[in-house]
N, C-alpha and C positions, 0 to 999 in steps of 0.2 A: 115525176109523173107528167110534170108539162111540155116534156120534148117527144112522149111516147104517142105513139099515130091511135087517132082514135077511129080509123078506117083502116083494115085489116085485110089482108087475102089470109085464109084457111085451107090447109090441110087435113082434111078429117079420116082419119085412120084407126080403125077398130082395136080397139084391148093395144094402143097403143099412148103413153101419157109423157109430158115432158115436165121435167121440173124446174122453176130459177135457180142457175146458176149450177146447171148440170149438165154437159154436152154429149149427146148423140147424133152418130151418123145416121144418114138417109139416104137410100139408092131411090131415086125419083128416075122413074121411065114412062111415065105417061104421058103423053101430049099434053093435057091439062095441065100437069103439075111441072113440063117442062117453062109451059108459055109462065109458070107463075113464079118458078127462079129466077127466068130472064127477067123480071119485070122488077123482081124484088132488091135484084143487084143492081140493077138500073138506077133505086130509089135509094132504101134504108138497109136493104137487106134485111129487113124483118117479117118474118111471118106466123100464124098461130099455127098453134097443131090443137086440136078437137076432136073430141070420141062422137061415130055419129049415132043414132038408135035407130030399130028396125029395119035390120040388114034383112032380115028374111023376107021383107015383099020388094020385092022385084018390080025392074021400071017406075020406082018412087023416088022422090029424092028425098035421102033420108033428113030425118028429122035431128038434129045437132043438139048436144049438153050443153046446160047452160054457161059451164065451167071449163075451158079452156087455157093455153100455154103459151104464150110469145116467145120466139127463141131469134136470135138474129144468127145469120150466115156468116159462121167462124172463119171456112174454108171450104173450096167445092176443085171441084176436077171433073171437066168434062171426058168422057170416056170415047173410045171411036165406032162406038155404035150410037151414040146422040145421048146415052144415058148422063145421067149429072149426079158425082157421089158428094155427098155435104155435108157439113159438120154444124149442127146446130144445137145454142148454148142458150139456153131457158135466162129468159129475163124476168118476168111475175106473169102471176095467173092473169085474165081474165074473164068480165063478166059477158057472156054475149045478147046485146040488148035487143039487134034486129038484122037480118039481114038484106044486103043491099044489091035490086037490081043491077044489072052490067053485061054488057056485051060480050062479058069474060067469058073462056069456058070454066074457069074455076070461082068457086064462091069467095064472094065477099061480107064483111061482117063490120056493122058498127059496135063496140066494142067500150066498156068502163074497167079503167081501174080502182076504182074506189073502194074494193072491198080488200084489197089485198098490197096495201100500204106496206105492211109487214116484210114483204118480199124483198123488197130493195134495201131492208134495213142491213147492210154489213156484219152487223154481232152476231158472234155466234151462239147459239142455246148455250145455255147451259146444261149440258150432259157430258158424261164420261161412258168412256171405250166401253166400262165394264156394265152400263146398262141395256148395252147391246148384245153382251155373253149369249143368254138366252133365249132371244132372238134370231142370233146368227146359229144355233146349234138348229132350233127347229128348223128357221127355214134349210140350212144346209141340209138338213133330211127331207124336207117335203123334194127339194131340189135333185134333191138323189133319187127319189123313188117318181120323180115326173121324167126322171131324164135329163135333166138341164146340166150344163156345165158353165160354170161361172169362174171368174180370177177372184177369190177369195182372199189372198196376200195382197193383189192389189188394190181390192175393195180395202182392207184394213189401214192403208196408208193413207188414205183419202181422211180429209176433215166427217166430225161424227154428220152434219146438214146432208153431205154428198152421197156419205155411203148411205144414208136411210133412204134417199130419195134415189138413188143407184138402185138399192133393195127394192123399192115399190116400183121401178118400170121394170124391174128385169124381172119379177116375181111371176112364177107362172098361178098370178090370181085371175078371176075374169076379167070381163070388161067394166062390170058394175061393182067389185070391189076395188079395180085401179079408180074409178072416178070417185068411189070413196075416201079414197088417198089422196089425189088431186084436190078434192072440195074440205079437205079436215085443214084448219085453220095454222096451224103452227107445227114443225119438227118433231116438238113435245107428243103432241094428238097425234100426229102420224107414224109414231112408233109405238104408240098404247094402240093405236088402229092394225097396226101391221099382225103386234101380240093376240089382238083378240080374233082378227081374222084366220090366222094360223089355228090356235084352239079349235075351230069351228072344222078344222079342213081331216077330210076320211083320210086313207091311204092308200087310193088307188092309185095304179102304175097305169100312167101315159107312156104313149107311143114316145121314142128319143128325138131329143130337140137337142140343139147347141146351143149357147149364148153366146156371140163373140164380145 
């Protein structure tokens, strides 16, 4: 924890969650979010990803979870239209304690890990593939009747930590049940969290979505 920046730039990105030690790409085309790649590969190449709240009022700036994601910059490729595509790999949660004036255009944030020691622990839970079975059957249903298309063979080869946490940002849940995933304490809780969310959910058919 003592080499990790406790000043942070943020990405804050609705019904979108990262987890340690799990990599997603990011197409960043903003002005804001370009000035805060260049900045980051400059430094550490770390930055947080953050779900923000109250997208529906307009010309506010939203108000940010207190529970966010550090990921550092695995791999980027600049495109020839200025976009930046990047590959970023979940370090641990954290806590966000205040945010910090700057001349930036993108936000900054002072930042605790204190709560989420757990993260960086290398052991893996202890779970087996087959306490997934029932999990992986509903979501593949919920997933089929939203639309979604997922690598389900490749999700399977992955360690049990990755495919769970693979499961909760790809799940098409909201945005207040992914931050219930993010803020549930351990692998263990976030796969009884996944179960009891599923339970809860109707069967209406969304419009078709892809996963890549």
């Amino acid at each position: 924890m003592k080499n990790l920046p406790l000043k942070i730039p943020v990405f804050p990105l609705s019904n979108f969650i990262i987890f340690p030690r799990t990599t997603v790409p990011l197409n960043i085309f903003e002005p804001r979010y370009i000035d805060m790649i260049n900045d980051s590969l400059k430094s550490n190449k770390i930055i947080g990803m953050i779900q923000p709240k109250n997208l529906k009022e307009k010309n506010i700036t939203p108000e940010l979870y207190k529970i966010g994601c550090i990921g550092k910059i695995t791999s980027f490729r600049e495109t020839n239209d200025g976009r930046y595509l990047i590959e970023l790999r979940g370090i641990t949660r954290f806590e966000n304690i205040s945010e910090i004036k700057s001349d930036k255009k993108y936000r900054i944030l002072n930042v605790s890990y204190e709560k989420f020691f757990e993260d960086l622990d290398e052991r893996e839970e202890d779970l087996k593939f087959s306490d997934l079975e029932l999990i992986f059957k509903d979501l593949k249903s919920l997933f089929e009747k939203k639309g979604f298309i997922i690598n389900w063979k490749g999700l399977e080869k992955q360690n049990l930590n990755e495919t769970i946490n693979a499961l909760a940002m790809a799940s098409p849940f909201s945005l207040e049940e992914k931050q219930i995933l993010l803020e549930t304490k351990n692998i263990e809780l976030r796969k009884n969290k996944i179960a009891e969310i599923l339970s809860t959910y109707s069967h209406d058919i969304y419009e078709n979505n892809t996963l890549q």
